[in-house]
C-alpha positions in Angstrom: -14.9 -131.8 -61.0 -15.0 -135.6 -60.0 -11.2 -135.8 -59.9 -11.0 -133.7 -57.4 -13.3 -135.5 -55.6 -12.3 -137.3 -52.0 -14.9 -139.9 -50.4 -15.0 -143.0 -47.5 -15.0 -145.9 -49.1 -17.9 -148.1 -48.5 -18.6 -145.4 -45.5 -16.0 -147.2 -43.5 -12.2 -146.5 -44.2 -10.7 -143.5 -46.7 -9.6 -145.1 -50.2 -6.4 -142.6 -49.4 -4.7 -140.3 -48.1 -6.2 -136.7 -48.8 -4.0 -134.5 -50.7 -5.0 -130.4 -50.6 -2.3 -130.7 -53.9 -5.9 -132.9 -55.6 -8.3 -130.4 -54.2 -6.4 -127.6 -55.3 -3.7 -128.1 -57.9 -2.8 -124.8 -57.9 -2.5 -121.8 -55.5 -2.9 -124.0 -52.4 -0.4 -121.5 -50.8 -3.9 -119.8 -50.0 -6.0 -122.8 -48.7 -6.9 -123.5 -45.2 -7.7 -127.1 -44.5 -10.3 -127.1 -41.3 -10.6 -130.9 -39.9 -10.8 -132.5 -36.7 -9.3 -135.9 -37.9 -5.5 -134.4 -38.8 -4.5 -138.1 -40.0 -6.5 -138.4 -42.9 -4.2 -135.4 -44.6 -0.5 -135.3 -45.6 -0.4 -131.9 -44.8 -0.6 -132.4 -41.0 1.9 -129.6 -40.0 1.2 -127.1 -43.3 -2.1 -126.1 -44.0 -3.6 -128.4 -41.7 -5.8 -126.5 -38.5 -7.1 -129.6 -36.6 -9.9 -129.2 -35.0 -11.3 -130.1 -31.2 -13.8 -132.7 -32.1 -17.8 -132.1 -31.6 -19.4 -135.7 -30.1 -22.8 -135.4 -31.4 -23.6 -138.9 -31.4 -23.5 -140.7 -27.9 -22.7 -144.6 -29.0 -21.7 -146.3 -32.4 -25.2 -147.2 -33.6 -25.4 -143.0 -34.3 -27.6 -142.3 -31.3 -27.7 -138.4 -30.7 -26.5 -137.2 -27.0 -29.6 -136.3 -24.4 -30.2 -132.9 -24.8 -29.4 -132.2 -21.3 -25.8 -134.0 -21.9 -25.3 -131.8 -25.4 -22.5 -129.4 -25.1 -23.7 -127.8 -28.2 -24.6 -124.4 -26.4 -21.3 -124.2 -24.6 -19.0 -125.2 -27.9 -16.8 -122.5 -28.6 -14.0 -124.2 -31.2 -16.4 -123.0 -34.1 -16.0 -119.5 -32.9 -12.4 -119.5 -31.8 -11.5 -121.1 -35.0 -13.5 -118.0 -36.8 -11.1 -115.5 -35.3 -8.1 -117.5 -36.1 -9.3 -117.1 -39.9 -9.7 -113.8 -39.4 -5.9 -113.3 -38.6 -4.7 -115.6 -41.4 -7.1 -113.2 -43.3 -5.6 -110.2 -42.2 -2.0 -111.1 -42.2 -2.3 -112.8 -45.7 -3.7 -109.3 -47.0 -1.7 -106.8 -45.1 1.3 -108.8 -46.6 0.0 -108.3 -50.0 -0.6 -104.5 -50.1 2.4 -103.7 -48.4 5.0 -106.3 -50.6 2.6 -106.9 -53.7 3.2 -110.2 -53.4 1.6 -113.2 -51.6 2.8 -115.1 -48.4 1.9 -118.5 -48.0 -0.8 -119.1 -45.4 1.7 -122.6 -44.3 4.3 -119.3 -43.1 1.3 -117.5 -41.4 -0.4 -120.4 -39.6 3.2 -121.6 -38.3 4.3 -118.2 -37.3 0.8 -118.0 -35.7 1.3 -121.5 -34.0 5.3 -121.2 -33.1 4.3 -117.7 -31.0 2.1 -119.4 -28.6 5.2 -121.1 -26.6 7.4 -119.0 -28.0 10.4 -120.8 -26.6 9.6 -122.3 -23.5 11.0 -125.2 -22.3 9.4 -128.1 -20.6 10.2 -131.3 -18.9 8.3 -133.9 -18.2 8.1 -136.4 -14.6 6.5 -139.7 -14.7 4.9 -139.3 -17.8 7.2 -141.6 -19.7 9.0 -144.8 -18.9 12.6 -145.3 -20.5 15.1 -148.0 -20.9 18.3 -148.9 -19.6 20.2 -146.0 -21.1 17.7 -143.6 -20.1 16.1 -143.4 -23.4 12.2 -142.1 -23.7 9.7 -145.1 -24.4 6.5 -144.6 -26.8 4.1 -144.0 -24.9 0.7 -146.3 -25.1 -1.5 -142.8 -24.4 -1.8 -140.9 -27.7 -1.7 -137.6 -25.6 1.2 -138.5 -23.8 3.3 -140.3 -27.2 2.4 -136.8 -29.2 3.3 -134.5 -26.5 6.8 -133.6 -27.9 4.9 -133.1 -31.5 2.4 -130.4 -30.3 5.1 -128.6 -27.8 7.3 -128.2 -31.2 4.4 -127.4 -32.9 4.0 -124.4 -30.4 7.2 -123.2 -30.6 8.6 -125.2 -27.4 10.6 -127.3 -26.6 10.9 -130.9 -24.8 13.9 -131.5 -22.7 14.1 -135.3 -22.0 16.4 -135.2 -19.6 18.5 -132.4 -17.8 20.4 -132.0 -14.3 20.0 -128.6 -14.7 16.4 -127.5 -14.0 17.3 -123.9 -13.6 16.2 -122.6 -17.1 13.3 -125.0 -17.0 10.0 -122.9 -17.3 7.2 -126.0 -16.6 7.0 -129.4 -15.6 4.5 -131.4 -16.9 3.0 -134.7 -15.0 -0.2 -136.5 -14.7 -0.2 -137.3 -10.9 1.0 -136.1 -7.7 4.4 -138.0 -7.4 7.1 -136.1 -5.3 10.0 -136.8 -7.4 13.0 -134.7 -7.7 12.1 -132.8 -10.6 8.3 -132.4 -8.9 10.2 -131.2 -5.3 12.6 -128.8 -7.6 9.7 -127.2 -9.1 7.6 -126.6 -5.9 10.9 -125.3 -3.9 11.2 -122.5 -6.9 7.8 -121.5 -7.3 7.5 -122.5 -10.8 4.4 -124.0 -12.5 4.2 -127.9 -12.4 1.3 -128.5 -14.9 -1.1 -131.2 -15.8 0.3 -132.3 -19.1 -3.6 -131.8 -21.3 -2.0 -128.0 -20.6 -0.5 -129.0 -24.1 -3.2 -130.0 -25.9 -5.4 -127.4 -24.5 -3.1 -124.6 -26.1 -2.8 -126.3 -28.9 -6.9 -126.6 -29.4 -7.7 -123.0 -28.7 -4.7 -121.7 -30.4 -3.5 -119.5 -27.2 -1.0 -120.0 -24.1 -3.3 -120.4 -21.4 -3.4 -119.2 -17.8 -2.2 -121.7 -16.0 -4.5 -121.9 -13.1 -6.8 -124.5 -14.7 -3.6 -127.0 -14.9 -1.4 -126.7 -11.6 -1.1 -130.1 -10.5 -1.8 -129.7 -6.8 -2.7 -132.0 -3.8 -6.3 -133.8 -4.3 -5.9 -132.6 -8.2 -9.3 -132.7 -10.0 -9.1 -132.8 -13.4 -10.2 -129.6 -15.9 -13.3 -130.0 -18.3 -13.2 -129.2 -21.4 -16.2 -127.6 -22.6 
């Protein structure tokens, strides 16, 4: 029906908030939401899977990438999203025949999502800056001011500050800078990590080898394709 309806406004800006509760009134315990744009939603942590964005268009005028810059043929979100479907599918269903009774695919997809990480814990070096006390500042870098979301989104956890680095599993920076946490983690053997690690997880659903992501002299950054 038309009240269920949700359009731009004037093609430019949304007239509000989307709401799955307008879509679907009722039974919205079994609706996936798939977007790329998570802000436009109140349901960013429940029903919400946010998508890797496709760039089709090369400028703001709505000119289409140069065939020989399209990443079309090596996009892969489509199909790694597919299988993610799949296991809310399967989950949602098994749960039913075994319990005759339905779980709610917000418990699957953050069971789903709090398994990648699992518990590990991260800190971070040179990432953020902080005040007087110590205290983290918001970062100006979306990535970097959202990191502690998505790593509690995964099921980790962001330590702001410890003297204790022993029970640390990764260190997360953005540059080569041989601080004390940095020399700590190199000493030990344990994985210092370019911090898009994060966001990289969180797009393909899955903890990631970490190879792609060691921060390491004359670093080069990964690609996403």
């Amino acid at each position: 029906s038309v009240d269920r309806l949700i359009a731009r406004d004037n093609g430019k800006f949304f007239a509000e908030i989307k709401t799955i509760k307008k879509v679907f009134p009722s039974m919205n315990d079994m609706v996936v939401i798939l977007d790329d744009r998570d802000f436009v939603w109140q349901e960013k942590d429940e029903n919400l899977i946010n998508l890797f964005p496709y760039s089709f268009f090369a400028d703001k005028d709505w000119n289409p990438i140069p065939a020989k810059y399209n990443s079309c043929d090596n996009d892969c979100i489509l199909f790694i999203v597919q299988h993610f479907l799949n296991y809310i599918h399967g989950e949602f269903y098994d749960y039913y025949t075994r319990n005759n009774m339905r779980k709610s695919v917000k418990i699957i997809i953050n069971e789903k999502m709090h398994s990648i990480f699992n518990g590990m814990k991260f800190i971070t070096s040179g990432l953020f800056k902080r005040d007087t006390e110590g205290k983290i500042l918001e970062s100006e870098n979306p990535e970097i001011r959202n990191l502690k979301f998505y790593i509690e989104k995964l099921g980790g956890e962001l330590i702001e500050n410890s003297e204790d680095l022993s029970d640390i599993d990764c260190l997360l920076v953005q540059d080569v800078k041989k601080t004390k946490k940095y020399n700590y983690f190199f000493k030990q053997k344990k994985p210092i990590l370019f911090f898009t690690y994060i966001h990289c997880c969180n797009i393909f659903f899955y903890n990631l080898d970490y190879d792609q992501f060691i921060m390491k002299e004359n670093y080069t950054l990964p690609q996403l394709k």
